[in-house]
C-alpha positions, 0 to 999 in steps of 0.5 A: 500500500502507497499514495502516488498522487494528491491534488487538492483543490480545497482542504484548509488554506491549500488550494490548487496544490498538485503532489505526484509522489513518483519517481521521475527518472530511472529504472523506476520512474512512475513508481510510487515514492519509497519515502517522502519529505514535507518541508517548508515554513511554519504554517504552509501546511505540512502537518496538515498534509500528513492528517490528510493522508492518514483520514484519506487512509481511514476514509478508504479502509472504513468505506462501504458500498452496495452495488455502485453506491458507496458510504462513508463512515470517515468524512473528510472536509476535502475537495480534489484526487488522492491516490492509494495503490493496494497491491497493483490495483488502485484506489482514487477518492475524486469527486466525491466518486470512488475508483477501486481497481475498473469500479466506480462508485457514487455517494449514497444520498439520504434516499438511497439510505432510506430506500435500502433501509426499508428493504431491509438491504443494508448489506455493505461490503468493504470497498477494499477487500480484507487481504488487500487491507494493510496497517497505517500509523501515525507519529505526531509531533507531541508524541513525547509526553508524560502519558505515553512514557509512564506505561514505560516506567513502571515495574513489569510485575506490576504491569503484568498483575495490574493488567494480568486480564488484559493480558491473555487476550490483548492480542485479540484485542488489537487485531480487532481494533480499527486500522490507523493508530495515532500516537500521540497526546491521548494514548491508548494503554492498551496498544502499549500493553499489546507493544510490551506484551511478548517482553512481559510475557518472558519476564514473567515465564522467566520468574516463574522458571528461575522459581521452579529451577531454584526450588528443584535445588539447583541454586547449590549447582550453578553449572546445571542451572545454567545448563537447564536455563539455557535449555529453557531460553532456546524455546523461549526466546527473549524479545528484548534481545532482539529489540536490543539488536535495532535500537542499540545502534543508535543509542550507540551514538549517545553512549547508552544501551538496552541492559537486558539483565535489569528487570526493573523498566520494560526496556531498561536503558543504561549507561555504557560507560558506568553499567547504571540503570537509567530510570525512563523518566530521567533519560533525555527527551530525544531518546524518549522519542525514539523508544516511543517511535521505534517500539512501535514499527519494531513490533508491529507489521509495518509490511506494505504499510503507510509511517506517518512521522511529523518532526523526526528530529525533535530533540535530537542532537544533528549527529542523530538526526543524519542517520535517522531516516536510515535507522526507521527504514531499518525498522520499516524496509517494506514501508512508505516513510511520510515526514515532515520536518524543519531540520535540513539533517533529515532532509538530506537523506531523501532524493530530490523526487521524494522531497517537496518543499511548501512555500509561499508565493508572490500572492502568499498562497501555498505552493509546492515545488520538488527539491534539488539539492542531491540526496547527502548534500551539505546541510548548508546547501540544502537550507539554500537549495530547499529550504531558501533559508541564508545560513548565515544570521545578520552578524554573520552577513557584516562578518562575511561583507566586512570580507568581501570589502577587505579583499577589495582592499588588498587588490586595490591598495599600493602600500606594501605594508598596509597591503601586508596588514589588510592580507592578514586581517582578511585571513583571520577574519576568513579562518574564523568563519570559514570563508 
């Protein structure tokens, strides 16, 4: 599942804005996008965008028809074209008509509604068959709050006795929920519970094995309790383990680690250098966002799904920020990455094609335009290229014109000394900002 094409002739403050999210060029032009950037100044619309594409994606995934008439149980206060590919075959909302695959389908008024409703033939189906239908998820940018980090901080015994219920059929429970998850302000609990559940699932087998083998007398064995753990562990896997493997590499970066021996915190986290258990609520804001982001597109089935990801670089450091659209494409290989974002270090890692910068025009309208500088291009660059942003503030403006003149100087003065001193004026002033 991928969009390929968004034209709005109304939604908000965007009018008239055309998004063919293909490849121009190559082996695979007119392919959707494997990843797309949004980036722009404040208020052009970007976070707009990505709730338009996540209600478009609830709208197509929740709509019903009967013959060829459709019902909407997701309005959407929009007015233009969106585009889904599911599989091969494709699904166009234009018009107020639906097109999946050659059917077309025209909105049921009130009296179609009635009229069915007298001859009792409610009988909707899904527009979208059921082995067409792939997940969506959507990061928002307030994603980091006390809310969705407490679940996280508390101890896993007393999440599996508080929820112990809930537990034994939480699985069931998110397979049935509707398609499109939110993470955000207003978390659901139980989805973190369902993320946690293969983790405190072992905690608790592991306590409840190490209890029998301790009982058993083998705690005066060491060597045979180790040998019966490890027995154990090779049918009972632990999940921590292999979330450690993804997230690891860039906690690296930050001196920090996953402590798979703690069994204090859900997903301890610890410092490398001195082996202690930092407390969830004590790390740093940046590293809160990425467990909240990772956990999720590690434990879900991202396969042919839609990320939504709003302000990937909250909180983090440029170091972090260069490498981390490789690290959610790690997570998510199969899925379309959609973000928006402010940080030209983010930017920098999507082709020309997959970026497209909002901006204003000479009417103060929103435009669209596709982005120019390569893929790993120099941050600078990129802010001049697309972003039309001059790096440099005003004092770096006098410093980089008080430049310009003395090079002047030096070609335009006679006097070998006063040329020596305005040369070595200029050299010093070039050394320090690097001109």
């Amino acid at each position: 599942m991928k969009i390929s094409k968004l034209h709005i002739d109304q939604f908000r403050h965007l009018e008239n804005l055309d998004f063919d999210f293909t490849y121009q060029d190559g082996e695979r032009k007119g392919q959707p996008l494997d990843k797309i950037c949004f980036i722009g100044q404040s208020a052009t619309g970007k976070t707009g965008l990505l709730e338009l594409i996540f209600d478009s994606l609830k709208q197509a995934m929740t709509t019903q028809a009967i013959g060829d008439k459709f019902m909407n149980s997701e309005e959407i206060s929009f007015n233009g074209e969106i585009n889904f590919l599911f599989n091969k075959t494709s699904y166009q909302f234009k018009n107020n008509e639906i097109y999946f695959g050659k059917q077309k389908y025209i909105s049921s008024g009130p009296d179609d509604i009635k009229k069915l409703e007298e001859l009792n033939e409610l009988a909707y189906d899904f527009i979208i068959p059921g082995d067409l239908i792939k997940d969506f998820f959507y990061f928002k940018a307030n994603l980091i709050n006390d809310s969705n980090i407490n679940i996280l901080t508390s101890n896993p015994v007393d999440l599996i006795e508080k929820h112990s219920k809930e537990l034994k059929d939480i699985t069931d429970y998110y397979v049935n929920t509707n398609y499109g998850l939110i993470f955000g302000d207003d978390p659901d609990y139980k989805i973190w519970l369902y993320l946690l559940h293969d983790i405190l699932e072992y905690r608790k087998n592991f306590t409840q094995k190490m209890s029998e083998l301790i009982h058993k007398g083998l705690i005066a064995d060491a060597k045979k309790l180790g040998l019966e753990f490890q027995k154990w562990q090779k049918s009972n896997p632990n999940q921590l383990d292999v979330f450690a493997e993804k997230f690891n590499p860039i906690l690296k970066k930050l001196n920090l680690e996953v402590d798979l021996i703690n069994t204090e915190y859900s997903i301890p986290i610890k410092n490398k250098k001195n082996d202690e258990v930092i407390p969830i609520q004590n790390i740093s804001t940046g590293t809160k966002g990425l467990l909240l982001s990772f956990l999720p597109l590690f434990k879900l089935n991202t396969k042919d799904c839609i990320v939504l990801i709003d302000e990937p670089e909250r909180s983090l450091y440029p170091d972090m920020q260069m490498d981390l659209m490789d690290y959610y494409q790690n997570l998510a290989p199969k899925a379309q990455i959609i973000t928006a974002t402010h940080s030209p270090f983010i930017a920098a890692s999507f082709e020309p094609d997959e970026r497209f910068i909002l901006h204003f025009d000479k009417e103060g309208k929103v435009a669209v335009r596709r982005g120019s500088s390569p893929i790993g291009d120099d941050p600078n660059d990129m802010l001049k290229n697309d972003f039309g942003v001059n790096y440099y503030n005003k004092h770096g403006e006098e410093a980089y014109q008080k430049y310009i003149n003395l090079k002047q100087q030096v070609a335009n003065e006679t006097d070998p000394k006063k040329k020596k001193e305005l040369i070595l004026e200029t050299v010093k002033l070039g050394d320090t900002y690097n001109f």
